[in-house]
N, CA, C and O atoms as a DFTB+ gen file, in Angstrom:
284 C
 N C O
     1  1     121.408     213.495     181.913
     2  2     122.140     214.749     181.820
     3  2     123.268     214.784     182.837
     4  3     124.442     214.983     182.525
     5  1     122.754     214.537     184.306
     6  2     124.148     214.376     185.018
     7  2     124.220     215.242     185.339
     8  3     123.232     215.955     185.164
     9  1     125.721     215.990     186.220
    10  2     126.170     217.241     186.400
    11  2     126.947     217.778     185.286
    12  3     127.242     218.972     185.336
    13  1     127.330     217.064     184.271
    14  2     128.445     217.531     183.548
    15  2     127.464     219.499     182.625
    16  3     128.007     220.361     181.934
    17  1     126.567     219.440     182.926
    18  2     125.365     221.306     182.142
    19  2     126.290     222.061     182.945
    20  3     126.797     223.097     182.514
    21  1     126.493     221.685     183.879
    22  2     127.364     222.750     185.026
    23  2     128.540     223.184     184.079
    24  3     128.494     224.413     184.125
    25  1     129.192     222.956     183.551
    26  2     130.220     222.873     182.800
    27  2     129.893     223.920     181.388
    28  3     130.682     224.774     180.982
    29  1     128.731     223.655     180.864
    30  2     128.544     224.145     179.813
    31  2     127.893     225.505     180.139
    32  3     127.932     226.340     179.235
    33  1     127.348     225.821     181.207
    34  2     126.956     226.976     181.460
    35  2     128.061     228.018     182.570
    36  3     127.659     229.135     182.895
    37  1     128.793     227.745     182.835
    38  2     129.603     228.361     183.422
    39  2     130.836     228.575     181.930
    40  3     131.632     229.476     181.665
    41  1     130.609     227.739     181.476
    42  2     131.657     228.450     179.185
    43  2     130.553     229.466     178.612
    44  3     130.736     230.299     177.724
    45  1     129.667     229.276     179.138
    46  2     128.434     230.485     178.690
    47  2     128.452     232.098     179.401
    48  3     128.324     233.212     178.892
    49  1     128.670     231.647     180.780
    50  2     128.989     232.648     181.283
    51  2     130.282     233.408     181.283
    52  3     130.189     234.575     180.901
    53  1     131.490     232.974     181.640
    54  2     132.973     233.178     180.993
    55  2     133.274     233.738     179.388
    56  3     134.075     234.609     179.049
    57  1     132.404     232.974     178.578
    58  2     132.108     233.764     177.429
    59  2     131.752     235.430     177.456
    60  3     132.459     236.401     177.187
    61  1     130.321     235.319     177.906
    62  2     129.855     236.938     178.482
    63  2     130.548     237.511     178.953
    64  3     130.484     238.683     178.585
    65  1     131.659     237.219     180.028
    66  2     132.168     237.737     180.564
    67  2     133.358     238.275     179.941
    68  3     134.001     239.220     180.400
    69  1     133.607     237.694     178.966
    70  2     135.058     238.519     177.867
    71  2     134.434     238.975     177.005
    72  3     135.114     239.794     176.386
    73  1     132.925     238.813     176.417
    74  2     133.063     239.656     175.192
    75  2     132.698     240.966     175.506
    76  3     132.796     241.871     174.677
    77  1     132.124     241.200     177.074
    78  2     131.477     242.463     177.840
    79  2     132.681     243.343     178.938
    80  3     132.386     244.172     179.799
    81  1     134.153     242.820     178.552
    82  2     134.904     243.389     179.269
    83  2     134.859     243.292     180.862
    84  3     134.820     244.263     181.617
    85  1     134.869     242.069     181.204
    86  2     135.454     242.026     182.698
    87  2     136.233     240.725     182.766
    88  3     135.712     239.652     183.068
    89  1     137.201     240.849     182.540
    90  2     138.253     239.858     182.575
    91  2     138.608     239.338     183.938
    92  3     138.983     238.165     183.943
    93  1     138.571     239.951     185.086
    94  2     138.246     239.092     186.467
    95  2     137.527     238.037     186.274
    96  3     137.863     236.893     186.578
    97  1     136.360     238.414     185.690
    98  2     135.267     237.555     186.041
    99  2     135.168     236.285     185.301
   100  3     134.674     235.237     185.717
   101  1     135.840     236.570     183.850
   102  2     136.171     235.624     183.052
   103  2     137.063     234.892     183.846
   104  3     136.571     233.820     184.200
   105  1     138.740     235.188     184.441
   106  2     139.376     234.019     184.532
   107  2     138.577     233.379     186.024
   108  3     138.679     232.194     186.343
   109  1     137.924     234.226     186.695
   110  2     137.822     233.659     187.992
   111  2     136.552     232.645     187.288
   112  3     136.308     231.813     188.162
   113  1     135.677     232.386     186.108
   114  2     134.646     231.066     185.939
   115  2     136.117     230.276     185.235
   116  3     136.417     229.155     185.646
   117  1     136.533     230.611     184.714
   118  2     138.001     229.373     184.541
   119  2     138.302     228.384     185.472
   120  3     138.292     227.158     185.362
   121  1     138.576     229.127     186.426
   122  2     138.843     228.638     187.413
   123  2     138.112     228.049     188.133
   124  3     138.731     227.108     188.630
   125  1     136.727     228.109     188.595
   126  2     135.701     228.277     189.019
   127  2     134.963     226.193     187.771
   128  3     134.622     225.098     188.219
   129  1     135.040     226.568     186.696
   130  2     135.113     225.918     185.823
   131  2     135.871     223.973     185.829
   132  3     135.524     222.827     185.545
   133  1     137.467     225.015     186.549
   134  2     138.027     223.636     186.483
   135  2     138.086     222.802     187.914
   136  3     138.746     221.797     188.182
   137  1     137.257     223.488     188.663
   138  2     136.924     222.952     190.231
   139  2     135.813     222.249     189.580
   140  3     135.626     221.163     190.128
   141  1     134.987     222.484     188.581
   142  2     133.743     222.118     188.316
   143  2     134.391     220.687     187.648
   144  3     133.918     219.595     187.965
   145  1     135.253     220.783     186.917
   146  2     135.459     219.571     186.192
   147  2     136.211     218.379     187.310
   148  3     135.795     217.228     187.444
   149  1     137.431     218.988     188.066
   150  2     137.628     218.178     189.133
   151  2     136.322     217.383     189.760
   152  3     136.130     216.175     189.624
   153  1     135.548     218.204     190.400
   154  2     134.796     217.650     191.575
   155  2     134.030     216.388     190.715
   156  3     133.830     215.250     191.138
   157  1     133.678     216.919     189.427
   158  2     132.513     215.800     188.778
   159  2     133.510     215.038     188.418
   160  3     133.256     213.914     188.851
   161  1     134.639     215.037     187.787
   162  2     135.411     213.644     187.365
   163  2     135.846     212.727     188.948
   164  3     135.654     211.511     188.936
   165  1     136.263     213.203     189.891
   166  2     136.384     212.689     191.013
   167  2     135.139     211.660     191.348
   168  3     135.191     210.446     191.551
   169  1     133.984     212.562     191.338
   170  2     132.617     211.842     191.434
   171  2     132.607     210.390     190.429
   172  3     132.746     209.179     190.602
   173  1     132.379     211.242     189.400
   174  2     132.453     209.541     188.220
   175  2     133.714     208.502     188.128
   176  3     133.618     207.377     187.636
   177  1     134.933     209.065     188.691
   178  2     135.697     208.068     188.707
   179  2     136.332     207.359     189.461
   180  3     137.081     206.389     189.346
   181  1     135.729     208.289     190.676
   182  2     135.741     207.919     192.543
   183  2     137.343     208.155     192.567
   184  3     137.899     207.587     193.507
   185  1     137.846     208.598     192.047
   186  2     139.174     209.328     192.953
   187  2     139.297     210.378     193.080
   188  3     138.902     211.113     192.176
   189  1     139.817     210.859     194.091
   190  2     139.930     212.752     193.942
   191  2     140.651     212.985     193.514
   192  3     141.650     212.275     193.396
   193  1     140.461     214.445     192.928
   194  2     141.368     214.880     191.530
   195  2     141.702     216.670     192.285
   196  3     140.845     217.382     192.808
   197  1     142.875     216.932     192.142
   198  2     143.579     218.566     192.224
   199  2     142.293     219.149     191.618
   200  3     141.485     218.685     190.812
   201  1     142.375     220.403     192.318
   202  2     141.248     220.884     191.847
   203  2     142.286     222.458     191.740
   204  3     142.498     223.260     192.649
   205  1     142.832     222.505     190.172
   206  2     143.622     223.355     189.998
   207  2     144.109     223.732     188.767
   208  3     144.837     223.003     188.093
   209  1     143.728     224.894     188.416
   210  2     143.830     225.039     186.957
   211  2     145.128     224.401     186.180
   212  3     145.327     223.696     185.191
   213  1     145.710     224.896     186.953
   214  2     147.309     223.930     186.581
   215  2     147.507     222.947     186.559
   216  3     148.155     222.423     185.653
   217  1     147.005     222.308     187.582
   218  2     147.293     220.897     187.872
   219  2     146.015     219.775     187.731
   220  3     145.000     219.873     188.419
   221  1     146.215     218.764     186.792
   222  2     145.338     217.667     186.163
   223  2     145.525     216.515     186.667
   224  3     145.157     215.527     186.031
   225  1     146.110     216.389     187.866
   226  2     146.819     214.902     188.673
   227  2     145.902     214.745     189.643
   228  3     145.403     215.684     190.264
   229  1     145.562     213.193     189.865
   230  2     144.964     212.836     190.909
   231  2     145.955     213.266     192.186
   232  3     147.167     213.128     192.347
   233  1     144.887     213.860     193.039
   234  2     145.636     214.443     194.466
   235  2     145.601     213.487     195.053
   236  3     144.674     212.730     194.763
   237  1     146.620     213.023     196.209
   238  2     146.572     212.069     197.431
   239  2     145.632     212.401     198.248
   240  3     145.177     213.542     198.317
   241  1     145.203     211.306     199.035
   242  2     143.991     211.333     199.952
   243  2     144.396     212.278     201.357
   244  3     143.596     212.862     202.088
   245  1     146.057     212.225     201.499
   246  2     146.767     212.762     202.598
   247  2     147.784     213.850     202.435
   248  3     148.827     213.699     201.798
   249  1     147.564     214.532     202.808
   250  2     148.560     215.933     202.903
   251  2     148.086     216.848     201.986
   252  3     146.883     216.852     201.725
   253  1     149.012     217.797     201.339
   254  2     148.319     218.874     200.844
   255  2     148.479     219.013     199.161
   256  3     149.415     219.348     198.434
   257  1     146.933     218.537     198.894
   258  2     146.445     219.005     197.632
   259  2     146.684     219.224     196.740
   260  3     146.285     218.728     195.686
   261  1     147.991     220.693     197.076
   262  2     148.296     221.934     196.211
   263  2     149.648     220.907     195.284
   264  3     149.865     221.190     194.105
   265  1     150.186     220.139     195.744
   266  2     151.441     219.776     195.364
   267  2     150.549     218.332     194.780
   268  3     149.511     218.746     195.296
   269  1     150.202     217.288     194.278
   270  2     149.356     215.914     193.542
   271  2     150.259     215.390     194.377
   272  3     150.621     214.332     193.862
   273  1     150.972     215.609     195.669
   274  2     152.316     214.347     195.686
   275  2     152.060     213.884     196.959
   276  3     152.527     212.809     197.337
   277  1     151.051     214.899     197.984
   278  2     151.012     214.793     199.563
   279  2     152.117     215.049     200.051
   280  3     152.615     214.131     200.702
   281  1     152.856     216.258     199.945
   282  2     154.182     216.248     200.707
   283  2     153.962     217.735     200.827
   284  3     154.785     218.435     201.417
């Protein structure tokens, strides 16, 4: 099974969370979601990955994160 359930239960919850009207809560497991997918693809593919809804680029090991470029 792995970590990848983490994934499927946090689309379970985000679900609930829009069809019951709290849309905070929905985008914040989005988000919440795609830290989830970062951290485990990083894990299985041993590089670190942006951990950012926007951004799908392996991050540099040095500088900051927010930008995939380290600058």
């Amino acid at each position: 099974m792995g970590q990848k359930w983490i994934i499927d239960v946090l689309a379970d919850l985000r679900e609930f969370a829009d069809q019951n009207g709290l849309p905070l809560l929905a985008h914040q497991l989005e988000v919440t979601s795609c830290v989830a997918q970062a951290e485990i693809a990083s894990i299985l593919e041993g590089a670190p990955l942006a951990a950012n809804a926007n951004e799908r680029e392996p991050a540099s090991s040095l500088g900051d994160t927010r930008t995939g470029n380290g600058t």
